[in-house]
C-alpha positions in Angstrom: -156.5 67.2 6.3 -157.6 67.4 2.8 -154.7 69.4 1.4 -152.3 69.0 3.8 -148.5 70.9 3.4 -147.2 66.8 3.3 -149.8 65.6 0.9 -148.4 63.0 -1.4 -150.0 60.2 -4.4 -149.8 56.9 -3.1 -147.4 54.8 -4.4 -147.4 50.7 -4.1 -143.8 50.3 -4.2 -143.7 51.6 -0.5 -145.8 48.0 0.4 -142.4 46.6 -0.3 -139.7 48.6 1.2 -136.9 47.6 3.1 -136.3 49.3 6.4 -133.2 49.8 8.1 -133.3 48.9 12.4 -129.9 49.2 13.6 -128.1 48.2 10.5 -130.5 45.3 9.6 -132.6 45.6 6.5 -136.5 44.2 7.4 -139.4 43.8 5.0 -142.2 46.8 5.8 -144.5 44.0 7.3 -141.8 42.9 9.4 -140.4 46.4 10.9 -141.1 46.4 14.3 -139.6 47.8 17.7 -139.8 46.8 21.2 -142.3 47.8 23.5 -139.5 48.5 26.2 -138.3 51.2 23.8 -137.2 54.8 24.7 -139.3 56.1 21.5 -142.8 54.2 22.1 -142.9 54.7 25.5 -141.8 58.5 26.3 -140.9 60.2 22.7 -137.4 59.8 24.2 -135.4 60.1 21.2 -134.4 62.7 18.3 -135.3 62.6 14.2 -134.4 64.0 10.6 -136.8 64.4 7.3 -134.7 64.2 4.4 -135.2 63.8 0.5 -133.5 61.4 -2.0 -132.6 63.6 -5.7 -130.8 61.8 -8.3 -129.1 60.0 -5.8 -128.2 62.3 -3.8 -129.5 63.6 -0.1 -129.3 67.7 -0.2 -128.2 69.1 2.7 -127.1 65.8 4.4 -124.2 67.5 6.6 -126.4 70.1 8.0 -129.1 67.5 8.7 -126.6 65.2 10.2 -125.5 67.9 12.6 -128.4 69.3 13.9 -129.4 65.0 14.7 -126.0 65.4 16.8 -126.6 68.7 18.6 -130.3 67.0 19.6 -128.4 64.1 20.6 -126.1 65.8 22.5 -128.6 67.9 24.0 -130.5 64.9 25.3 -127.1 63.1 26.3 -127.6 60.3 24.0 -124.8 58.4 23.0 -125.3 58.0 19.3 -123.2 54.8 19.1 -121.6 55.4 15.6 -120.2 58.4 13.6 -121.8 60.9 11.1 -120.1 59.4 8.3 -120.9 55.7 9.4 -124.6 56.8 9.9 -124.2 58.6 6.2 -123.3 55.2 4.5 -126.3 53.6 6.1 -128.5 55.5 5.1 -127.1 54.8 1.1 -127.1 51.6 1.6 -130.7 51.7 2.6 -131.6 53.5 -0.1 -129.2 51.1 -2.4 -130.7 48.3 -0.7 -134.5 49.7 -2.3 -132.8 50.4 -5.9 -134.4 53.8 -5.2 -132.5 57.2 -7.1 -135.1 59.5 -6.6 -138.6 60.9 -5.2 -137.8 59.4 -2.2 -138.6 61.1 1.3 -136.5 59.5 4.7 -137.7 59.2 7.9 -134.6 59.0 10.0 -135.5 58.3 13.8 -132.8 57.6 16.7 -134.1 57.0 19.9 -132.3 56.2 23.5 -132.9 52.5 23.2 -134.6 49.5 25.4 -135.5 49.9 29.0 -135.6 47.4 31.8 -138.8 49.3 32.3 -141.1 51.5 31.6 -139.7 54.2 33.2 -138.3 57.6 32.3 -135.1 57.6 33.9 -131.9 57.6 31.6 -130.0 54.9 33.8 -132.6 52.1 33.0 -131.5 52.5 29.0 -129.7 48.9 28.1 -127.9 48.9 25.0 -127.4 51.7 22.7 -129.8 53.3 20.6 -132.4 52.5 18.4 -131.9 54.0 15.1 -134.7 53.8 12.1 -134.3 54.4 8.6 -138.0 54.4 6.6 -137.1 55.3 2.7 -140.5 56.0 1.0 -141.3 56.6 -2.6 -143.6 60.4 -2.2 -143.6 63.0 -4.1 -145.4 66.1 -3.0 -148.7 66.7 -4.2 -147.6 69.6 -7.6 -151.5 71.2 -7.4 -150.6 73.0 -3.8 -149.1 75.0 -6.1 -151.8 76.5 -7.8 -153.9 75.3 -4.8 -152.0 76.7 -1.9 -152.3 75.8 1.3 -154.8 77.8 4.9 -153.5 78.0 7.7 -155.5 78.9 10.8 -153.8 80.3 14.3 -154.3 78.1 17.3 -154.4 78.2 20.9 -151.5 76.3 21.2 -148.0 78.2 21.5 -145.1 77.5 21.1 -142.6 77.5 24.0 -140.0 78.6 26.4 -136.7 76.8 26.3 -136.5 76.0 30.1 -139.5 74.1 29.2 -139.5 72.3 26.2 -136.9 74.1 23.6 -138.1 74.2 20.3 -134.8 74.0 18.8 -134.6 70.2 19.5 -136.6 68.2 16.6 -137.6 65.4 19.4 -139.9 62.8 19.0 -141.9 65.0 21.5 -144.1 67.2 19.5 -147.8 66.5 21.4 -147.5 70.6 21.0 -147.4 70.1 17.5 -150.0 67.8 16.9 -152.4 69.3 19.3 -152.1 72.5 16.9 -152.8 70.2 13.9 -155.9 69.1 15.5 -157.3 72.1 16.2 -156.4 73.3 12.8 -158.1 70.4 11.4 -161.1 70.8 12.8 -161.5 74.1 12.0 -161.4 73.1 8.2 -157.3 74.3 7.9 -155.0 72.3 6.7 -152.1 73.4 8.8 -151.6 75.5 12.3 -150.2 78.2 13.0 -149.1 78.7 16.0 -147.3 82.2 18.4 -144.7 82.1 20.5 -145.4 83.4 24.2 -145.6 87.1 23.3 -148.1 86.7 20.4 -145.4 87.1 18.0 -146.1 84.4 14.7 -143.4 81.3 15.5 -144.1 78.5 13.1 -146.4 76.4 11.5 -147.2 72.5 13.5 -144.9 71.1 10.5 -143.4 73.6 8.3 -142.0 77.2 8.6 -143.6 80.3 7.9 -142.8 83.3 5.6 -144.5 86.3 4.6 -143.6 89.2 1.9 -144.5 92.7 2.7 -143.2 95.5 0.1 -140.5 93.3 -1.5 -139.8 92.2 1.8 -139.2 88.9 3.2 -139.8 87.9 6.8 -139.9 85.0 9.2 -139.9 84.8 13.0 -137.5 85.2 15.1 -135.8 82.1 15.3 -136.9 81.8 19.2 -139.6 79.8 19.6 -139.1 77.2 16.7 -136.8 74.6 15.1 -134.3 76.5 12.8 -135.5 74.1 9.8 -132.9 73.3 7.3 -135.1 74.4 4.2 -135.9 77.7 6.1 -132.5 78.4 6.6 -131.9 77.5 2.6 -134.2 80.4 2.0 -133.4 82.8 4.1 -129.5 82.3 2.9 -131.1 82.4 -0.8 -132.3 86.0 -0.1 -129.1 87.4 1.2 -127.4 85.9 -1.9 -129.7 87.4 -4.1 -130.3 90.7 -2.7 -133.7 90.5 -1.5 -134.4 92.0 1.3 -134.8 89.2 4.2 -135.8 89.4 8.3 -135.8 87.3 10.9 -138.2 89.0 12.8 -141.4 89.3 15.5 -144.4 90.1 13.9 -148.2 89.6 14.4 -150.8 87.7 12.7 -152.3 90.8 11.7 -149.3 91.6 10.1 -149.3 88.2 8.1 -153.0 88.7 7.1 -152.3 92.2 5.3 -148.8 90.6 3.5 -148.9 90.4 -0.1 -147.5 87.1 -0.4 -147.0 83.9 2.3 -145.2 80.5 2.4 -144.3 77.6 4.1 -141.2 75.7 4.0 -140.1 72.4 4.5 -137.9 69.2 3.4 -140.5 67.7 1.9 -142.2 70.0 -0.6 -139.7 72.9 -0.5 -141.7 76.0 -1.1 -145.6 76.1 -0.8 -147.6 79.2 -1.2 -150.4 80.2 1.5 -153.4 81.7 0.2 -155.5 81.7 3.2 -155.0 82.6 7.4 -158.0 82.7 9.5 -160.7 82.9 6.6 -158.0 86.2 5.3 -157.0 85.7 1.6 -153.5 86.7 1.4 -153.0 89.1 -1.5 -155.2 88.2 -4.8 -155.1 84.6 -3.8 -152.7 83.4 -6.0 -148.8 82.4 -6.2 -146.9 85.7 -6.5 -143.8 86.7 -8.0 -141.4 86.5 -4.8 -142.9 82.9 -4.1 -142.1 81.8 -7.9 -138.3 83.2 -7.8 -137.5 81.4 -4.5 -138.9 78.0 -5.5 -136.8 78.8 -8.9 -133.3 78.9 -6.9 -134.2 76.4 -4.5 -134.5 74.5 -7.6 -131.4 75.2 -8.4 -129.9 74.7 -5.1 -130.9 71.0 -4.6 -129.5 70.4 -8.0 -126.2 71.5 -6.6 -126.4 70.2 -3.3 -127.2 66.9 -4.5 -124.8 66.3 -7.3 -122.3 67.3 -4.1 -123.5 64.6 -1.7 -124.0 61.6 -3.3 -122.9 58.3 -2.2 -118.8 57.5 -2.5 -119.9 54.2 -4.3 -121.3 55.9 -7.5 
């Protein structure tokens, strides 16, 4: 994708990094994981996104508890507490001298097996849990850019059988819509739930303002993303006028504004669905105000979680 919702500038420092397997810092070169692992084998296994300002990780609780309702979910013993986990994740970041700019990739999965096969009772050990710290900032032109999204095939589904809600290492759903999107010439998917209604992007979360209006899906058929909450909590606070909501791409071509969230990049406008330009084309007034008190909200959040060492 050439303008991708997680585009980033390259940055050499990454070559270098110290990565964190199961409470051992390795060099980048050196990270590795067994074949006989949960992850590599069968996307067996749970993960968090999470961003590194002025020392602080925003939102770490919230993050932290939707990891534990995934691993719960999947019966997975995590093997260590939320506050135990928390202070590894510092420490990796301590470990890098790294205070801000940074995006995490945290990954647990259910651990070794005897063999490659799905079953839970062939686990040995405890999990495998993978902390990648990496200097990226998100690319500040997709601002004035803005991203195009194009509506796949691909939907998004029931519960009974995959449930959205759980941000697995499974997400061939996902990257099928990417695909398709790519191909196309998009730089992102969007994808319906079963009934046609608009879910979710194949990465981010989806927005649209219509009369002063803001509204997002339903909640159903996706991942209730910790950013997207943010927002939607944002609005209430600040009196604008907020939905969770079914509504159809048609709806979303005729809107006057559109957005995508995410932990990475926050706020991103969308100028473009399906060849439509949404409004003139340009980021809009409701667009600019969120990003301004999301602003302001990681400031806060961040000066609230920072390590207990500082």
């Amino acid at each position: 994708m050439a303008n991708s919702t997680h585009a980033y500038a390259q940055d050499p420092r990454n070559e270098t990094i110290l990565i964190n397997i199961n409470g051992e810092l390795v060099p980048r070169a050196q990270a590795v994981v067994s074949v006989f692992d949960s992850g590599f084998i069968l996307g067996d296994g749970i993960w968090e996104g999470l961003r590194v300002h002025r020392g602080g990780i925003p939102f770490l609780d919230r993050h932290l508890k939707r990891l534990w309702e995934g691993a719960k979910a999947l019966d997975l013993d995590m093997g260590l507490s939320q506050g135990a986990l928390a202070e590894r994740l510092f420490s990796t970041v301590a470990a890098n001298e790294m205070k801000d700019h940074v995006h995490i990739r945290l990954m647990v999965s259910r651990g070794i097996k005897t063999t490659p096969y799905q079953d839970p009772a062939f686990t040995i050990g405890g999990p495998t849990i993978v902390i990648i710290p990496e200097y990226k900032t998100p690319d500040p032109t997709l601002n004035d850019r803005g991203v195009r999204l194009y509506t796949v095939y691909v939907r998004r589904g029931y519960a009974d059988v995959q449930d959205p809600r759980i941000n697995s290492h499974s997400k061939l759903n996902c990257i099928f819509g990417c695909i398709q999107a790519s191909k196309a010439g998009y730089d992102e998917a969007l994808m319906l739930d079963p009934h046609g209604h608009v879910a979710t992007c194949n990465s981010t979360h989806f927005f649209i303002v219509r009369e002063g209006e803001v509204w997002t899906s339903s909640g159903d058929y996706c991942l209730d993303g910790i950013t997207r909450r943010n927002v939607i909590n944002l609005c209430k606070a600040n009196d604008i006028p907020v939905f969770e909501k079914n509504f159809s791409v048609m709806q979303a071509y005729s809107a006057e504004e559109a957005f995508v969230t995410g932990t990475f990049a926050g706020l991103t406008p969308v100028f473009d669905i399906d060849g439509r330009q949404i409004g003139d084309g340009r980021r809009g007034p409701m667009v600019d105000r969120l990003q301004g008190l999301y602003k302001e909200l990681i400031e806060r959040e961040s000066a609230e979680h920072l390590p207990d060492i500082l």
